[in-house]
N, CA, C and O atoms as a DFTB+ gen file, in Angstrom:
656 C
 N C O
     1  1      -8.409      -7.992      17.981
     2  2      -8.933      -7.585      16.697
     3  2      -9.864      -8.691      16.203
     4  3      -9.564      -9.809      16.622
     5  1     -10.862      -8.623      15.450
     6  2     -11.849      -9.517      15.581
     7  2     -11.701      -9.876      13.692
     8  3     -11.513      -9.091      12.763
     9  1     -11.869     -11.269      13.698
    10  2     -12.103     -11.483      12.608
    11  2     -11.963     -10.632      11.275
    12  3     -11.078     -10.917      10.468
    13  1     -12.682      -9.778      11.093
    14  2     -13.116      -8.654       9.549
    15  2     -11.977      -7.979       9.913
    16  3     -11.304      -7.759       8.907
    17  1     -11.298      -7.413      11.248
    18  2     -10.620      -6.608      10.607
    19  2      -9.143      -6.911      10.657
    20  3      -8.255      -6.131      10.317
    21  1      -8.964      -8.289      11.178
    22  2      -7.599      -8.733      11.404
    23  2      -7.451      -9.482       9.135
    24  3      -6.467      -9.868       8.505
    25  1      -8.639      -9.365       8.796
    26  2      -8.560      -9.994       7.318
    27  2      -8.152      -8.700       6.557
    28  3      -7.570      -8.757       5.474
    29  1      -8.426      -7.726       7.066
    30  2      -8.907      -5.909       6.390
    31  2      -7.124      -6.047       6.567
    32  3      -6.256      -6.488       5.814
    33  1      -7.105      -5.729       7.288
    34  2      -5.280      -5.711       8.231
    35  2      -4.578      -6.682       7.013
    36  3      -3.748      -6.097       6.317
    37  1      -4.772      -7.740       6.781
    38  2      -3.916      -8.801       6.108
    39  2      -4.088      -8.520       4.491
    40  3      -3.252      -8.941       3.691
    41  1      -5.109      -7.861       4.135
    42  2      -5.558      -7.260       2.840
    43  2      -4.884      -6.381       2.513
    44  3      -4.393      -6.396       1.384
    45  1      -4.678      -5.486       3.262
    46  2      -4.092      -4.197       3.127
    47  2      -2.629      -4.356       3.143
    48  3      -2.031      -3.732       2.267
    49  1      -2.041      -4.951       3.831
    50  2      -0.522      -5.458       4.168
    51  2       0.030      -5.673       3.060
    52  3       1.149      -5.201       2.859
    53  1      -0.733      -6.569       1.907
    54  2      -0.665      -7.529       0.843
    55  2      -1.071      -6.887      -0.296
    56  3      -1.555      -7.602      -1.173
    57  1      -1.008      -5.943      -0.455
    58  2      -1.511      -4.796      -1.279
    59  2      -0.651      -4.072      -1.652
    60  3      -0.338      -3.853      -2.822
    61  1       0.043      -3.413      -0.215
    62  2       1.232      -2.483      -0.248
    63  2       2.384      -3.174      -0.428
    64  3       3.395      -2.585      -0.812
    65  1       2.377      -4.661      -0.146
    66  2       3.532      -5.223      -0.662
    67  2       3.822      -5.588      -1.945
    68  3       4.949      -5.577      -2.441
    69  1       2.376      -6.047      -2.711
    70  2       2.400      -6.327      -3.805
    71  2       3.057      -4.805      -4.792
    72  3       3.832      -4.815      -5.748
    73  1       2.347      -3.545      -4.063
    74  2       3.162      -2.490      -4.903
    75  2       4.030      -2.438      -4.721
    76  3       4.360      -1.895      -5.776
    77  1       5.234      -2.580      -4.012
    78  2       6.490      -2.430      -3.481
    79  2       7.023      -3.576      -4.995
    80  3       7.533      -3.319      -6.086
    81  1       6.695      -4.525      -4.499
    82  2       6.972      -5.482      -5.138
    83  2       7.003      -5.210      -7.108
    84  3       7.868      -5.516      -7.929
    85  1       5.238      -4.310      -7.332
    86  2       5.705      -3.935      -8.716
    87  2       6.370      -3.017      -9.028
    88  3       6.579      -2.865     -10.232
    89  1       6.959      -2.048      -8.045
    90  2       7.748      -0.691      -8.220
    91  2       9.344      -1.265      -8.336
    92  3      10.170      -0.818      -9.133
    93  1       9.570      -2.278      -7.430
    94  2      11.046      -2.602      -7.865
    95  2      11.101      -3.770      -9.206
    96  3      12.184      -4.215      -9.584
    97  1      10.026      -4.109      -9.731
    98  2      10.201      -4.744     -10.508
    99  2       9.805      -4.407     -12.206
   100  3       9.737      -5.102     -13.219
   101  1       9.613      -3.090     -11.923
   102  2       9.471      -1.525     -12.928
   103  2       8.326      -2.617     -13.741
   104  3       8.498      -3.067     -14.874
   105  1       7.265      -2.870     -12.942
   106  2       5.869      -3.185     -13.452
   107  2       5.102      -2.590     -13.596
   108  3       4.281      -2.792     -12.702
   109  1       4.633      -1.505     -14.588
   110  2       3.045      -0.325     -14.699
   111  2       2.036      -1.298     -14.141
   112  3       1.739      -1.400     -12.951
   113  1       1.481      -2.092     -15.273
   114  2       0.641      -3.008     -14.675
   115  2       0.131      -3.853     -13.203
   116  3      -0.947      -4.141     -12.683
   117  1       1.541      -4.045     -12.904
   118  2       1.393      -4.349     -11.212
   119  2       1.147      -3.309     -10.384
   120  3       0.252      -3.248      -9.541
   121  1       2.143      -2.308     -10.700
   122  2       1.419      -0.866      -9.501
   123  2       0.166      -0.399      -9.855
   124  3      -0.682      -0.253      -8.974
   125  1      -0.188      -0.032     -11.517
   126  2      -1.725       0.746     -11.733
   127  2      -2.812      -0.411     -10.834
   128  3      -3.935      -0.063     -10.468
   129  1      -2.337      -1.577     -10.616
   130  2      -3.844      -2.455     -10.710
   131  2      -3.947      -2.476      -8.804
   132  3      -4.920      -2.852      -8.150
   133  1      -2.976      -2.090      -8.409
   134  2      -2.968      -1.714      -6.863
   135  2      -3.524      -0.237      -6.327
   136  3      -3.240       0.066      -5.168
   137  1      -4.225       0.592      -7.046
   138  2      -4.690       1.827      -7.044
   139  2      -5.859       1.750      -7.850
   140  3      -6.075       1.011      -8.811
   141  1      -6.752       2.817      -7.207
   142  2      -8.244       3.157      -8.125
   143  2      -7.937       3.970      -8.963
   144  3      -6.985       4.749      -9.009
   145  1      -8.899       3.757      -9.760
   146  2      -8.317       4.478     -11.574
   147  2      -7.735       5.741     -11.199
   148  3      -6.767       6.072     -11.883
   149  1      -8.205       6.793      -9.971
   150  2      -8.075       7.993      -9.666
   151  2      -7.521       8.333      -8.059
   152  3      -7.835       9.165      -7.207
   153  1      -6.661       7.372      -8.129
   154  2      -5.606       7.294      -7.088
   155  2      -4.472       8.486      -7.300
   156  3      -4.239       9.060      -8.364
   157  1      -3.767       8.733      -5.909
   158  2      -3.220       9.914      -6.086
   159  2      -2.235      10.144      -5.209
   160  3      -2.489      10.379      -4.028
   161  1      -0.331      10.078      -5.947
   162  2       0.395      10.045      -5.232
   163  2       0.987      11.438      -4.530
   164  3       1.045      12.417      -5.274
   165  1       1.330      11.562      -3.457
   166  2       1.301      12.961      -2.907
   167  2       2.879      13.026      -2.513
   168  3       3.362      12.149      -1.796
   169  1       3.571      13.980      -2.954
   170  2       5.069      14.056      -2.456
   171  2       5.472      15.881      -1.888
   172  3       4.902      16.962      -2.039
   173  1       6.468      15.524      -1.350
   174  2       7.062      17.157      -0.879
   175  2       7.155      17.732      -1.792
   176  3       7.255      17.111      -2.850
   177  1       7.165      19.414      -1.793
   178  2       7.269      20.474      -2.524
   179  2       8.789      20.003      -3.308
   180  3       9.740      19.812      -2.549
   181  1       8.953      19.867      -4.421
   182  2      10.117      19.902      -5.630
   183  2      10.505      18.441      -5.829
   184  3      11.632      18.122      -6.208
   185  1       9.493      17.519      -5.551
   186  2      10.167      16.194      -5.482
   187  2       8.750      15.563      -6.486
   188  3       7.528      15.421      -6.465
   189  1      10.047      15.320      -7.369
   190  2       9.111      14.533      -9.162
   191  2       7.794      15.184      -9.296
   192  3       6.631      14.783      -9.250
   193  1       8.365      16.320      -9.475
   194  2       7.000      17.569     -10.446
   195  2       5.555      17.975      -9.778
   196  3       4.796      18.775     -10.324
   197  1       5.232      17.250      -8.381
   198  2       4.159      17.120      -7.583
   199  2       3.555      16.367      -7.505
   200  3       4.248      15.349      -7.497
   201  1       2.157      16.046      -7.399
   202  2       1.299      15.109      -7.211
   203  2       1.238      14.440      -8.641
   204  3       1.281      15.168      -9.633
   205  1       1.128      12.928      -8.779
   206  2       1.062      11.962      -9.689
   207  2      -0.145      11.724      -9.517
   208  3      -0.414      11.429      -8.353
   209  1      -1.153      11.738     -10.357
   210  2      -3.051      11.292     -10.365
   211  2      -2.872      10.082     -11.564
   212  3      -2.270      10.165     -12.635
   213  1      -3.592       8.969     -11.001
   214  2      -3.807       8.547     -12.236
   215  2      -3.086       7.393     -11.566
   216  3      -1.999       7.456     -10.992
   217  1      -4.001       6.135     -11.756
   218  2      -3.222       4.666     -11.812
   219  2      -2.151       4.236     -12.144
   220  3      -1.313       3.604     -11.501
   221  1      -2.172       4.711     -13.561
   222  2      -1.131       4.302     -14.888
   223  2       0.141       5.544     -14.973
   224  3       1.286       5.375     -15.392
   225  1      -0.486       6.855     -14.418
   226  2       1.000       7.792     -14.332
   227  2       1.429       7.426     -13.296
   228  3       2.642       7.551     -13.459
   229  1       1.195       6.861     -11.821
   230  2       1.777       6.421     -10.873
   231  2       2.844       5.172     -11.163
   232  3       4.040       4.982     -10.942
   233  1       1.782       4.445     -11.766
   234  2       2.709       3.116     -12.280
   235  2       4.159       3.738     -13.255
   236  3       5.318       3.357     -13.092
   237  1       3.809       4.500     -13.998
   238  2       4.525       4.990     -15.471
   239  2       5.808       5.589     -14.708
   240  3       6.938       5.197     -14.999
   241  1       5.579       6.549     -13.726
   242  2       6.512       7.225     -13.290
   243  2       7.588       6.083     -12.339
   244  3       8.789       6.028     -12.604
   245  1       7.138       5.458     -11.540
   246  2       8.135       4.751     -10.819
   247  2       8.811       3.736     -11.642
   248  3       9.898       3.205     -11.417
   249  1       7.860       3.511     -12.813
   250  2       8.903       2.515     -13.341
   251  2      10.194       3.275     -14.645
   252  3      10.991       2.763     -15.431
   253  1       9.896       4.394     -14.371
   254  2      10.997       5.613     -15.285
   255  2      12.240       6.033     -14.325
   256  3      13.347       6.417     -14.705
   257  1      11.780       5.864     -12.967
   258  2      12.837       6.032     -12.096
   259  2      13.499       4.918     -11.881
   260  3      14.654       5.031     -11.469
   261  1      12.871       3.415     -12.130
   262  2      13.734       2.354     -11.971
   263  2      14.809       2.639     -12.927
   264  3      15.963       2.784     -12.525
   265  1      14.430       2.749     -14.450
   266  2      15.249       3.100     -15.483
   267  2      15.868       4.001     -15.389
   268  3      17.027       3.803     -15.756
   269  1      15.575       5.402     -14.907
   270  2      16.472       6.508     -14.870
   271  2      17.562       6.729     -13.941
   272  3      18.704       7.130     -14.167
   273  1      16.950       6.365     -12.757
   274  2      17.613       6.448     -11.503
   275  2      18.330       4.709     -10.703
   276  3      19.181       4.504      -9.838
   277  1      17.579       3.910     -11.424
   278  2      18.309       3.039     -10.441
   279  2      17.576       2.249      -9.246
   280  3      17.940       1.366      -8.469
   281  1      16.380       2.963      -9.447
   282  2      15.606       3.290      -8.052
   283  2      14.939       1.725      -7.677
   284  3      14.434       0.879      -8.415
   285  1      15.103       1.741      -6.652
   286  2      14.751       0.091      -5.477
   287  2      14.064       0.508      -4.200
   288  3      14.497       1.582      -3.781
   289  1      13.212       0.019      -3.537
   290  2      12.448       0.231      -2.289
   291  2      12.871      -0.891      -1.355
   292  3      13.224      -1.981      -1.807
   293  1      12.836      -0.627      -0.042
   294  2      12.218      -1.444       0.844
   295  2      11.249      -0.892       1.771
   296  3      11.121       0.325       1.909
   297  1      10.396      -1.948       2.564
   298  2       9.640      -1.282       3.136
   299  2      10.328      -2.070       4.851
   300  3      10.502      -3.235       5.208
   301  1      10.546      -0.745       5.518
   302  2      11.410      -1.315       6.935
   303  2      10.348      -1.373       8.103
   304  3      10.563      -1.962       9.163
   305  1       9.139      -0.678       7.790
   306  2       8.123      -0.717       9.058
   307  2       6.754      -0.522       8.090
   308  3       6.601       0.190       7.098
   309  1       5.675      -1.579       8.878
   310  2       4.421      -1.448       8.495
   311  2       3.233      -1.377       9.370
   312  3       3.069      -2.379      10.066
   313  1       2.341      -0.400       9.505
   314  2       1.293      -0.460      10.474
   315  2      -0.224      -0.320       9.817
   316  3      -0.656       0.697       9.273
   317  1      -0.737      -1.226       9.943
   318  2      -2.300      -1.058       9.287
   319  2      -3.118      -0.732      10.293
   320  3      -2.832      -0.975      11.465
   321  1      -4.248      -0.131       9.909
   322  2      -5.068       0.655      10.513
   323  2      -6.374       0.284      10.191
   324  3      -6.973       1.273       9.770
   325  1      -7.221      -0.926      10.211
   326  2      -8.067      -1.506       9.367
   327  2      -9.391      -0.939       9.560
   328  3     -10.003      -0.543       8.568
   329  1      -9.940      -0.845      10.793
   330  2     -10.712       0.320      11.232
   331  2     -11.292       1.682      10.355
   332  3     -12.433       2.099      10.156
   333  1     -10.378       2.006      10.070
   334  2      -9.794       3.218       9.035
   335  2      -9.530       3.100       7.997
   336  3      -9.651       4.096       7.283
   337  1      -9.128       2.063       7.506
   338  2      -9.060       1.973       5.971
   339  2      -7.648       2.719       5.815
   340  3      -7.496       3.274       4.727
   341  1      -6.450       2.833       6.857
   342  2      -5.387       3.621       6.443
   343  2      -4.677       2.528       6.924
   344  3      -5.035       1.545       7.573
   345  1      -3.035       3.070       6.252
   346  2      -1.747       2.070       6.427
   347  2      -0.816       3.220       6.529
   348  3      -1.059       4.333       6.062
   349  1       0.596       2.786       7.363
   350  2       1.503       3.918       7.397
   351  2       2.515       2.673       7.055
   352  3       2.407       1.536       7.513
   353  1       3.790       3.264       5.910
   354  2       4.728       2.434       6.565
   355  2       6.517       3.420       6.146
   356  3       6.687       4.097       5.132
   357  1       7.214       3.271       6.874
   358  2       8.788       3.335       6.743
   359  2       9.288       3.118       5.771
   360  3       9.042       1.916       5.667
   361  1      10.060       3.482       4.581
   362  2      10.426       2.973       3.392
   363  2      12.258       3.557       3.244
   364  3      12.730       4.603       3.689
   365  1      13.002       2.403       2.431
   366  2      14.181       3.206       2.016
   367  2      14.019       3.257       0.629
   368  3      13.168       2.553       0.086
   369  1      14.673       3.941       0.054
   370  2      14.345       4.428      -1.304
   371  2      15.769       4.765      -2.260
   372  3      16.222       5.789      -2.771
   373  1      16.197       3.343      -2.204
   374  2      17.496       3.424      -3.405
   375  2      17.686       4.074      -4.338
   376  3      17.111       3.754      -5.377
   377  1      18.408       5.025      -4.323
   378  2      18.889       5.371      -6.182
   379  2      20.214       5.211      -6.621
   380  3      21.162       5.852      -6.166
   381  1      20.282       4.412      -7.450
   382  2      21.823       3.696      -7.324
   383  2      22.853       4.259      -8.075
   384  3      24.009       4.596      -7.815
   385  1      21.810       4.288      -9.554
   386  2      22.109       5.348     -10.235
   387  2      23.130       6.463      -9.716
   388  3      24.185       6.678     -10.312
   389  1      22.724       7.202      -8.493
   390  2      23.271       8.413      -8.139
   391  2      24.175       8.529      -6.840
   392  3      24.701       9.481      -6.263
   393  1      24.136       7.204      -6.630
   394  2      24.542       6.822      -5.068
   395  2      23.990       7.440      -3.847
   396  3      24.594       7.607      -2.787
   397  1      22.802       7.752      -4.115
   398  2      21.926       8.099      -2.792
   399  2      21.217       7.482      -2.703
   400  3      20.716       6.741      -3.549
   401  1      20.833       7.720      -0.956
   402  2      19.576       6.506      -0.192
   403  2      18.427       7.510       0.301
   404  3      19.006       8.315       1.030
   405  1      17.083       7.828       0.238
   406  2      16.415       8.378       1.064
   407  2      15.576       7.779       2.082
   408  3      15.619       6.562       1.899
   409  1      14.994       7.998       2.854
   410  2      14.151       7.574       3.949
   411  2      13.121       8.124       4.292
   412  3      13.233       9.339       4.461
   413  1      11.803       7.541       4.522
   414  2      10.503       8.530       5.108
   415  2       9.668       7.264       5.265
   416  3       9.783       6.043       5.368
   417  1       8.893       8.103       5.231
   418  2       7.102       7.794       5.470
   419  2       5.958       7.966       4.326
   420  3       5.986       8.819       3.439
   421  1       4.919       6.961       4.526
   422  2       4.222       7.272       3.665
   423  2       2.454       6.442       4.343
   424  3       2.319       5.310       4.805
   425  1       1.576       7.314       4.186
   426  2       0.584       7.647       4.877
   427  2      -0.246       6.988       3.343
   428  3       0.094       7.392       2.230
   429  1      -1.478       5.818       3.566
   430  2      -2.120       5.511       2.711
   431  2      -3.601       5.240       2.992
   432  3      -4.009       4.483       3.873
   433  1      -4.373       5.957       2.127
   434  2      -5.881       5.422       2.561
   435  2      -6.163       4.815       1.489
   436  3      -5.612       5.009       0.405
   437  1      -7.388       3.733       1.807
   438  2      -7.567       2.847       0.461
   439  2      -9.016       2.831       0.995
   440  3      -9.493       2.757       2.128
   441  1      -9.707       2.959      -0.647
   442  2     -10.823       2.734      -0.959
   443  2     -11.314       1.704      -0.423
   444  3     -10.766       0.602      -0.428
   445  1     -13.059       2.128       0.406
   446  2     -13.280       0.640       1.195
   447  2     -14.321      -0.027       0.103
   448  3     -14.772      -1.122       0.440
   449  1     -14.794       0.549      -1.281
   450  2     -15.613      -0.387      -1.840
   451  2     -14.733      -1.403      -2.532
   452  3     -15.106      -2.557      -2.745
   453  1     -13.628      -0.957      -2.850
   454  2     -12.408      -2.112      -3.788
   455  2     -11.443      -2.425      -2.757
   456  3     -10.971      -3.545      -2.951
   457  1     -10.982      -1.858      -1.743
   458  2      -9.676      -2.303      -1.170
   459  2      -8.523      -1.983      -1.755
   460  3      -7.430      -2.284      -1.274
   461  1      -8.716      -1.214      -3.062
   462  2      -7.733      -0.464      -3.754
   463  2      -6.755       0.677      -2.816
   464  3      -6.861       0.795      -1.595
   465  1      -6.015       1.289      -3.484
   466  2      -5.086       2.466      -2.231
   467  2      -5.815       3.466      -3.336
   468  3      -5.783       3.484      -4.567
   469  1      -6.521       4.334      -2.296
   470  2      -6.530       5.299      -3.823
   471  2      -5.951       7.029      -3.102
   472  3      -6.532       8.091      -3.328
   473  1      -4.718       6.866      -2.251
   474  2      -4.467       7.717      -1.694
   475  2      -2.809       7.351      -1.277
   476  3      -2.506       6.194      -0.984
   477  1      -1.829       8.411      -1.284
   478  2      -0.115       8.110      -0.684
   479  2      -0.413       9.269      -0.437
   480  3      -1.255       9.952      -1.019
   481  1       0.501       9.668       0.756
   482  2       0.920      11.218       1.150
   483  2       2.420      10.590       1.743
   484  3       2.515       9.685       2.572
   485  1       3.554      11.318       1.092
   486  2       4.825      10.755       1.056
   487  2       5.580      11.693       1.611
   488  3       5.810      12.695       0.934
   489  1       6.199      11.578       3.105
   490  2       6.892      12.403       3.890
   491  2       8.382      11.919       3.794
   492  3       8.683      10.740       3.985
   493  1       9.253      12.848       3.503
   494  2      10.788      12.335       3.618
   495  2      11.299      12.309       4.941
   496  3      10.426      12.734       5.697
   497  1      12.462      11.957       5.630
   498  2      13.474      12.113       6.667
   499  2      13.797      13.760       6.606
   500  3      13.723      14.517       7.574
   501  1      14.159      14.121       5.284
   502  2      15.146      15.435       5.262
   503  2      14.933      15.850       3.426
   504  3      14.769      14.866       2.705
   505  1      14.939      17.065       2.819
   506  2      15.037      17.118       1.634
   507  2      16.434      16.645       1.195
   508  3      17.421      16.970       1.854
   509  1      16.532      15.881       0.092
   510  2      17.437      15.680      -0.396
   511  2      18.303      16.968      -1.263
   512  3      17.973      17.769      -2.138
   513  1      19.646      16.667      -0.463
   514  2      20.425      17.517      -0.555
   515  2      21.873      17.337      -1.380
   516  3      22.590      16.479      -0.866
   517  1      22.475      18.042      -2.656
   518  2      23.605      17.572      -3.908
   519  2      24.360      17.559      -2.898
   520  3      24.371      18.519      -2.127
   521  1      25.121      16.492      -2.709
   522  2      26.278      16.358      -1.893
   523  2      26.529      15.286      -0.953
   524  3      27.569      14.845      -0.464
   525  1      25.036      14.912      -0.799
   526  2      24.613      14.031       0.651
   527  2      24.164      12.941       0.148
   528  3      23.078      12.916      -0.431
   529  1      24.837      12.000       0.275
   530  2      24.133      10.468      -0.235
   531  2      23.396      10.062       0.243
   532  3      22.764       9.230      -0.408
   533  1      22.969      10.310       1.581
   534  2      21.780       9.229       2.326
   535  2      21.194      10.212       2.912
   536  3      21.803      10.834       3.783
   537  1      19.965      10.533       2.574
   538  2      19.198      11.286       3.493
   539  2      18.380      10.339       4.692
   540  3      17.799       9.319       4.321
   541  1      18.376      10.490       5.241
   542  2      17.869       9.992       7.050
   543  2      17.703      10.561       8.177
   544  3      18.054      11.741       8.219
   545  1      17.165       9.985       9.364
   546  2      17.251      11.107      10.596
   547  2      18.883      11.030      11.147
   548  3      19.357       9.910      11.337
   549  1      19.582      12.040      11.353
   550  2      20.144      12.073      11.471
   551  2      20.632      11.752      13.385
   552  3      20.356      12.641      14.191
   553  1      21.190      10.714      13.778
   554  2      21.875      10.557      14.862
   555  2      20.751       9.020      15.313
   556  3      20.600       8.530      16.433
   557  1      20.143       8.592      14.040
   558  2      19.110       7.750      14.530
   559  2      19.652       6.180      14.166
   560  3      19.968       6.094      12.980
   561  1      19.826       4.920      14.933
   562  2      20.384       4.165      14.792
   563  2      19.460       2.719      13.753
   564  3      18.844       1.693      14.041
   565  1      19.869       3.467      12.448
   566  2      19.070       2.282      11.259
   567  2      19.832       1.024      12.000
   568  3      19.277       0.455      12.940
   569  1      21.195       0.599      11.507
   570  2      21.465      -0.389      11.501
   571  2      20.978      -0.936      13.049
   572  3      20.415      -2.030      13.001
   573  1      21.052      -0.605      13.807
   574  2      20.588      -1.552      15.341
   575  2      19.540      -1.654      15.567
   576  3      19.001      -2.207      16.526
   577  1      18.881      -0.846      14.241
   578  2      17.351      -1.384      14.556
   579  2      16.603      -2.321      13.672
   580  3      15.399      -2.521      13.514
   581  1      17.897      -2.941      13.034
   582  2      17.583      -3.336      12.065
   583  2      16.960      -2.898      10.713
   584  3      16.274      -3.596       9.966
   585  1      17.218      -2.001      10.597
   586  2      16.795      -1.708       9.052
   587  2      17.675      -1.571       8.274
   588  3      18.777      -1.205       8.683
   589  1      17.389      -1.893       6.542
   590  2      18.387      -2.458       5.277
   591  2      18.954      -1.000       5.114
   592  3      18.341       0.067       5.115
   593  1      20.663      -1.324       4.935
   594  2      21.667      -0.469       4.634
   595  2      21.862      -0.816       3.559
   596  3      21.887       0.233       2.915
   597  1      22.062      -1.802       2.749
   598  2      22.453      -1.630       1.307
   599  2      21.533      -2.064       0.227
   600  3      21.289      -3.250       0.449
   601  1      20.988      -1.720      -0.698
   602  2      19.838      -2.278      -1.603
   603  2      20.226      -3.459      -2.115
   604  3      21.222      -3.786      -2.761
   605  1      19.009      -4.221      -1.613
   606  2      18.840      -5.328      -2.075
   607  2      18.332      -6.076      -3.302
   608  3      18.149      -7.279      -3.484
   609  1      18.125      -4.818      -4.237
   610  2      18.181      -5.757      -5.261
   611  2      19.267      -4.724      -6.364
   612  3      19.611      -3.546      -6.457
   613  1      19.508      -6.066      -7.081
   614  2      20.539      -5.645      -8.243
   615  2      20.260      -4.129      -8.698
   616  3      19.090      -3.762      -8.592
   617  1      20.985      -3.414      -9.079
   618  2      20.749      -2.550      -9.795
   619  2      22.303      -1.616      -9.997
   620  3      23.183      -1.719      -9.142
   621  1      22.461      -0.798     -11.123
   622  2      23.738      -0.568     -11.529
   623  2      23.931       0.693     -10.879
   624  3      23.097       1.595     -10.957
   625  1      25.295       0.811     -10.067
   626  2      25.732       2.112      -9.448
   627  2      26.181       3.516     -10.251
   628  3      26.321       3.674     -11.463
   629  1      26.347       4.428      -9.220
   630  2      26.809       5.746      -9.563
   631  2      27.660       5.334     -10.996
   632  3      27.360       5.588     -12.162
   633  1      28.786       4.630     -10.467
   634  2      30.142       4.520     -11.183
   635  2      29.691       3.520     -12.657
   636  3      30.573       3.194     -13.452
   637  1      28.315       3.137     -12.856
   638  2      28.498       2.271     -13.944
   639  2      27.339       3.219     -14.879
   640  3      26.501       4.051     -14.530
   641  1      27.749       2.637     -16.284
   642  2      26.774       4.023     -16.875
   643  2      25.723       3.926     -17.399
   644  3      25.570       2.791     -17.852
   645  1      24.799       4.650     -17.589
   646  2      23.320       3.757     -17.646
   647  2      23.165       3.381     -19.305
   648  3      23.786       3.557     -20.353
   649  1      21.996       2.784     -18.850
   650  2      21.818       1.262     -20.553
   651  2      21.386       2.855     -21.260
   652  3      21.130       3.877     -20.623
   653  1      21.403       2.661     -22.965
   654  2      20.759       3.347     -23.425
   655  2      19.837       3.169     -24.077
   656  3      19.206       4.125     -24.528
């Protein structure tokens, strides 16, 4: 990889971490300023009302699920695509709140005049299902492949009751 795009690669890496980083730390400001004003989060059919447009409703919404739900990320796999201006990466998706874990994918293109993301398309493991705490592939070995089984950052469980 040559120079420009091993920097494109390290740009982009540092981008998606920094959002990770403002989503568990229920920052608007940190996630809107990681997206173009008209960035646009894309999720499965019945999952948080549809597509989120908008810097600041992207930011607004994840940091309502930190509060509502509990909600914590990690990111377990990352692949940049610098060439392309795209990133894919693996995510778990705490809700502690409710005692469920989900798992997927999420597909990102970012604007090449800012380096902004102004694009998510967010694939799950499995729809989340009342009953089932961890949605995942099923028969697929997280822990030996190393990826995080219990959320790592603080946040209050099923059994404790939320702030008001």
């Amino acid at each position: 990889m040559n120079a420009d795009k091993s920097h494109l690669a390290a740009t982009y890496e540092a981008l998606i971490r920094t959002y990770f980083d403002g989503c568990n730390e229920a920052d608007v400001e940190k996630i809107a300023a990681c997206f173009t004003a008209d960035g646009v989060h894309y999720f499965p059919p019945s999952m948080y009302g549809g597509a989120w447009r908008g810097n600041r409703q992207i930011g607004e919404r994840w940091a309502q699920l930190v509060a509502d739900k509990g909600s914590a990320w990690t990111i377990d796999r990352l692949v940049v695509a610098p060439g392309s201006h795209q990133a894919v990466i693996e995510w778990t998706h705490y809700k502690t709140r409710e005692g469920t874990i989900l798992r997927g994918d999420e597909w990102y293109v970012f604007d090449e005049g800012t380096g902004l993301i102004k694009e998510i398309r967010a694939y799950y493991a499995a729809a989340q299902h009342p009953g089932v705490p961890v949605t995942e592939l099923e028969g697929f070995d997280y822990a030996g492949r190393g990826y995080h089984l219990t959320c790592p950052i603080p946040r209050p469980t099923a059994s404790e009751p939320a702030d008001v």
